[in-house]
C-alpha positions as CSV (number, residue, x, y, z in Angstrom):
1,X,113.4,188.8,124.7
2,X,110.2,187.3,123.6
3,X,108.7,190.0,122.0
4,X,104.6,190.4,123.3
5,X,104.7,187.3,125.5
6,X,102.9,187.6,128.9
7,X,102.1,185.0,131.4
8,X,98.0,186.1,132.4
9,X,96.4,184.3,135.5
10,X,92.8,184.7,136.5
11,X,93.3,183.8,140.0
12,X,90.4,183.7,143.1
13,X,92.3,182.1,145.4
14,X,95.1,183.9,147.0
15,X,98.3,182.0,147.5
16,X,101.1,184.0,149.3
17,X,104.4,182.4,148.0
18,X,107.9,183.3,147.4
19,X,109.6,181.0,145.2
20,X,107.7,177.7,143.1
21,X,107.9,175.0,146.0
22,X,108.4,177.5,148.8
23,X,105.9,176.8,152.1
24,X,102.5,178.2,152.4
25,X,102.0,180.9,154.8
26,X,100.0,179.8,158.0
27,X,96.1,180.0,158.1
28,X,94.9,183.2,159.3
29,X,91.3,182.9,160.3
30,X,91.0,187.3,160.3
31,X,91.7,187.0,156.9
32,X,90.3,184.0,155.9
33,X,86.7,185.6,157.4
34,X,87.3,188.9,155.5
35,X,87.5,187.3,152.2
36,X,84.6,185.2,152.9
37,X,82.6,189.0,153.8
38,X,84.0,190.6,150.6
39,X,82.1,187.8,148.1
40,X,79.1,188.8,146.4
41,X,78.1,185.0,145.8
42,X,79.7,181.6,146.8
43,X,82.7,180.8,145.1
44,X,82.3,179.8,141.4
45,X,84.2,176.2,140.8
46,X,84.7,175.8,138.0
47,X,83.8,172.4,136.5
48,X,84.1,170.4,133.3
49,X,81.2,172.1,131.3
50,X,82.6,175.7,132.8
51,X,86.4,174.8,132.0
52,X,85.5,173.5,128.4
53,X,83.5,177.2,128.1
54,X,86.1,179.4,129.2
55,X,88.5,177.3,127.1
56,X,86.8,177.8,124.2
57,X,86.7,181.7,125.0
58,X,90.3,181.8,125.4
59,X,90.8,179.7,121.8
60,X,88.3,181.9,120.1
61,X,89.9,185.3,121.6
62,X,93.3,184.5,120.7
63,X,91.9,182.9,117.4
64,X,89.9,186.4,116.7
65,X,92.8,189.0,118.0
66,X,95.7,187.2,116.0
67,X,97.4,186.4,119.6
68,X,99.1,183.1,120.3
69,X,98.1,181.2,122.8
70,X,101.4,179.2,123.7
71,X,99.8,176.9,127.2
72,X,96.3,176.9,129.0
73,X,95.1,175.1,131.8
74,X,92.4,176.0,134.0
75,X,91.9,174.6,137.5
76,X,89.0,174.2,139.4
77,X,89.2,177.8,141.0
78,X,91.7,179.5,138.2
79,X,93.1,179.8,135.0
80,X,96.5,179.9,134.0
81,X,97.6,181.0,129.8
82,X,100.9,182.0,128.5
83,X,100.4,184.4,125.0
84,X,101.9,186.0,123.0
85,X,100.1,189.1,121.9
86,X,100.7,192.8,120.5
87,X,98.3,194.0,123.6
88,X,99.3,195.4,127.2
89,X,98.5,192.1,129.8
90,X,95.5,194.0,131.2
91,X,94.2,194.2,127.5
92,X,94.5,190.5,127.9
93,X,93.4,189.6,131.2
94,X,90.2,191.8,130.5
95,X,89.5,190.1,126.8
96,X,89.8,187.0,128.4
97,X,87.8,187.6,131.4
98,X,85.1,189.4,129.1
99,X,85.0,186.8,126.3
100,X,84.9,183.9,129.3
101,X,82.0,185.2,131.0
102,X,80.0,185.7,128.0
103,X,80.5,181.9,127.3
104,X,79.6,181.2,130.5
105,X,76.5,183.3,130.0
106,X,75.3,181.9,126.8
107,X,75.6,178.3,128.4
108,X,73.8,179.4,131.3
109,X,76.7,178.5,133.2
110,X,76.6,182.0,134.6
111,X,73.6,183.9,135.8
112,X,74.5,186.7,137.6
113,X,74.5,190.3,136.8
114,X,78.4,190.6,137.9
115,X,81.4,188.9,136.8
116,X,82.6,185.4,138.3
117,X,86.4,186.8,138.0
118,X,88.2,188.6,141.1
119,X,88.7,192.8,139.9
120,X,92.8,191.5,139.5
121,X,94.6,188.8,138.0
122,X,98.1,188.2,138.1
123,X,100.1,189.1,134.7
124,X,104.1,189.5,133.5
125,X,105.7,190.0,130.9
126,X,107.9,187.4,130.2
127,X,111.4,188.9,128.9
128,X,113.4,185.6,127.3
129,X,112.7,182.4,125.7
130,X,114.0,180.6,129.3
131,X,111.0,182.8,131.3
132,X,108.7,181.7,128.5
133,X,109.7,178.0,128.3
134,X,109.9,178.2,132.4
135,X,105.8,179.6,132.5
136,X,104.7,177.0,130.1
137,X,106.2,174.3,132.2
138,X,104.3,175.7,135.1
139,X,101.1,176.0,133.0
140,X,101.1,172.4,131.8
141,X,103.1,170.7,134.3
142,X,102.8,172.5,138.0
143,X,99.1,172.6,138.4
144,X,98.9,168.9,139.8
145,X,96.6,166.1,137.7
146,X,95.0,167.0,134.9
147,X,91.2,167.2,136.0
148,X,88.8,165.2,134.4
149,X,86.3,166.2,131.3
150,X,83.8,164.7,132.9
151,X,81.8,166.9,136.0
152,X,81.0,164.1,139.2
């Protein structure tokens, strides 16, 4: 066991899937249009400057809170971190969110009244050094390229 160690994932975009490499489900155009009715604003993407920001509010949290910070890498539409800290993963997930958006905000990368983050986020607890190796893998090397650090 890997004492502390949780997986947290910030994640807009719904993905049903039941094993890494496992098909998508089909479209569903209901859904799809129900989604679309439930958001306050258009979806935020998340570019270079705004995934520099949030990465720096990640750094700085774990930095601040004495948690460890053990792989990070946010995507155009989500985040993705594996720590190790002495916090329940909601703790986590809502520092995170909380210290993101205020970056966002003092950048003026952000200028609504509500957050950019959806109300959940996906979080475990990760149990053994293989679950924790296994979620840094993913972080790091299962998002696809690397994006650039550079926005256009």
């Amino acid at each position: 066991m890997v004492p502390g160690c949780t997986a947290t994932n910030a994640v807009p975009l719904i993905v049903f899937t039941i094993k890494y490499g496992s098909p998508y489900i089909p479209p569903n155009d209901r859904w799809h249009l129900y989604n679309q009715q439930q958001l306050k604003s258009k979806p935020l993407i998340l570019g270079a400057r705004e995934r520099k920001s949030i990465e720096a509010a990640i750094r700085e949290t774990c930095q601040i809170r004495e948690w460890s910070l053990l792989a990070i890498n946010i995507r155009t539409n989500h985040v993705h971190t594996v720590v190790i800290a002495n916090r329940d993963p909601e703790n986590v997930l809502t520092a995170f969110k909380a210290n993101a958006t205020r970056e966002l905000r003092e950048r003026h990368l952000w200028q609504d009244d509500f957050s950019p983050w959806v109300r959940k986020g996906s979080k475990r607890k990760l149990w053994n050094e293989q679950s924790v190796a296994r979620a840094i893998d993913y972080v790091l090397y299962g998002q696809g390229e690397d994006l650039p650090d550079f926005d256009g």
